[in-house]
N, C-alpha and C positions, 0 to 999 in steps of 0.2 A: 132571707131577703128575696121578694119574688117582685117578676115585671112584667109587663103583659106586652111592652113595645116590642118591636120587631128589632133587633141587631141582626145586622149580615156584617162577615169580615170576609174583604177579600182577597185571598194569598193563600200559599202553599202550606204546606205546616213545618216543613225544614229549615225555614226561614228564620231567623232569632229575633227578629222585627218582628214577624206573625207572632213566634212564641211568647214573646211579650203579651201581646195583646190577651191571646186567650189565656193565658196564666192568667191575668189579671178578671178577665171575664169570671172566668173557673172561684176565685178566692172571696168575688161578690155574689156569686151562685148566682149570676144573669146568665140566662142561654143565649146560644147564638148560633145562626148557620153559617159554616163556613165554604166558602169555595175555593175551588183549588186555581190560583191561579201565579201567573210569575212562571220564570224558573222553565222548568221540564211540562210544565202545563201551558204557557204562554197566556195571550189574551190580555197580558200588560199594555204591551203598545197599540194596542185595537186602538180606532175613533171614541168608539162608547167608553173602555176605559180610563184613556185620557181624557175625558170632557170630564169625568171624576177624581182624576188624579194627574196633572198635567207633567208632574216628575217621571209617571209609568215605570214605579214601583211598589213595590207591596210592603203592608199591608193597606187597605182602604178598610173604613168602617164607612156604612149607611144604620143610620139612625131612624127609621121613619124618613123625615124629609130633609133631613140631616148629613152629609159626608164631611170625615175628617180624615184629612192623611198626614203621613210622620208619626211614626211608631210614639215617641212620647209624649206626642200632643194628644194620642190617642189616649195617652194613659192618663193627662191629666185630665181630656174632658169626660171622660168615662169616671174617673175620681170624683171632680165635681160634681157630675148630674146624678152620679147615683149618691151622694152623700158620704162617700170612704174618708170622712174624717181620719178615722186611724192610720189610712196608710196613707194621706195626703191634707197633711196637718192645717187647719184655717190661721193659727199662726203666723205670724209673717217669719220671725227667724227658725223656727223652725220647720218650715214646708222652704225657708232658703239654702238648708242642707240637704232636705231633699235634692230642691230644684238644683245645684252645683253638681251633685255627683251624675245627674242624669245630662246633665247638659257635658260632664266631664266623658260621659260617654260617651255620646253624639261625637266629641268636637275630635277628641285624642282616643280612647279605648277602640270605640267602634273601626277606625280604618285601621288601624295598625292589625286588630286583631280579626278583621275581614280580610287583609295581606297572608297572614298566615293560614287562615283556613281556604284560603281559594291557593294559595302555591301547595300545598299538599294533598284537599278534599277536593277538589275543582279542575286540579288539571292531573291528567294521566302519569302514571307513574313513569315513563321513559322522557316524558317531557321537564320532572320538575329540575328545579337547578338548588342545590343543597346549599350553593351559598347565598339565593332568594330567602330559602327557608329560612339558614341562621339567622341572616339581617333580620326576619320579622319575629322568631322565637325573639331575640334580646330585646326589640322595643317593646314585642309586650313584657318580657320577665322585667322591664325597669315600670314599664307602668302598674304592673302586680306589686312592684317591692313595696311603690308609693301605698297602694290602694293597703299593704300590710301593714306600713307603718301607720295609715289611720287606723284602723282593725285594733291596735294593740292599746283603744282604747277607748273606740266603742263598738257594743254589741252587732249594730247593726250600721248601714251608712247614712241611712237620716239619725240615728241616736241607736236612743234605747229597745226604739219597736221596729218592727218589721214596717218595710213604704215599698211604694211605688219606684224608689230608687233600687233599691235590691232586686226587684223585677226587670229594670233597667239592664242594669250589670248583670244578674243571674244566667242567663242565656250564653253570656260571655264566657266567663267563670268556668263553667259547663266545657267550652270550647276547649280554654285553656288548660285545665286538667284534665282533658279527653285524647288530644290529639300527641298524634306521635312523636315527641321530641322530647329531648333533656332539658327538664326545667327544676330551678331551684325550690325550695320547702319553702313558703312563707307557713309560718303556723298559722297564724291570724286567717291569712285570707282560706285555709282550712277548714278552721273552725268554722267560721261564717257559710261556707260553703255546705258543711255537714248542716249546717239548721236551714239553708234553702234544702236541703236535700230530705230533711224530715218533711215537708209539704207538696200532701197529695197532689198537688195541682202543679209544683214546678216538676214531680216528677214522673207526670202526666203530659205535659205539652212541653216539656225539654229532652230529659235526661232518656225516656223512653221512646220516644222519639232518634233518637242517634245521631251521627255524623252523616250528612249525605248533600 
């Protein structure tokens, strides 16, 4: 699949927000330039960036004459426009399994498990407080159990194929089996985890990428 438009994204690449995006760039083989911004890079809160993104968060996409911000608005118009039927179903109930798990991330995964990576990755080691960290290890290991016991009976979290929800969560995923803490074995969420982990691209803009 080739494009000739201009995509720029704008964010860090640490980000799991960002990672989203270009994982998904990556898997419709559209290029893009990215800049570094957010974070250790600043340039979020500028005028210019805000007149783009009035949150002064990252990631932003420019399109042409185009901006979208919110990581999985990103994914679904970048789905749309480029045509990723496969991974963002025209179906109505099935692009509505998609759309629950990413919005399940958004609303409940995403803070609980942005809690635990900023009390351990984000702040100094003499500052964290071990019983911050528990509290946030347990709400995500009960939102893992959930996410296992769908797992244990489908392949993937839109169905049977690989979507834009998986991208969603993968980033996450990532986090949660990476970071330093005692967590329980879901098998399911495992397995699912070893087949993001067979593709070039999640382990390309996630897993190589690291904790930081």
């Amino acid at each position: 699949m080739t494009n000739n438009n201009a995509l720029t994204v704008l964010g860090r690449s640490n980000s799991s927000n960002v990672q989203k995006v270009m994982w998904l760039l990556d898997e419709i083989e559209q290029p893009c330039l990215r800049v570094d911004m957010g974070g250790q890079f600043g340039g979020n809160k500028d005028a210019d960036y805000l007149a783009k993104n009035p949150n002064g968060v990252v990631p932003t996409l420019i399109h042409e004459d185009v901006v979208v911000w919110e990581s999985n608005t990103i994914l679904r118009y970048l789905a749309n426009h480029f045509r990723a039927d496969g991974l963002y179903p025209a179906d109505s109930v099935a692009r509505s399994w998609v759309d629950r798990w990413m919005d399940w991330q958004l609303s409940s995964l995403g803070p609980a498990n942005r809690d635990l990576f900023m009390r351990i990755i984000r702040t100094p080691a003499d500052q964290r407080r071990q019983e911050a960290i528990d509290e946030s290890r347990d709400r995500n290991a009960e939102l893992f159990r959930l996410l296992d016991r769908f797992l244990e009976r489908s392949k993937y979290l839109g169905g049977a194929s690989f979507s834009i929800a998986d991208i969603a969560v993968g980033p996450l995923a990532y986090r949660w089996l990476t970071l330093p803490v005692e967590r329980p074995h879901y098998g399911n969420v495992q397995r699912w985890y070893d087949l993001l982990c067979e593709r070039k691209a999640f382990r390309k803009h996630v897993t190589e990428i690291g904790l930081s």
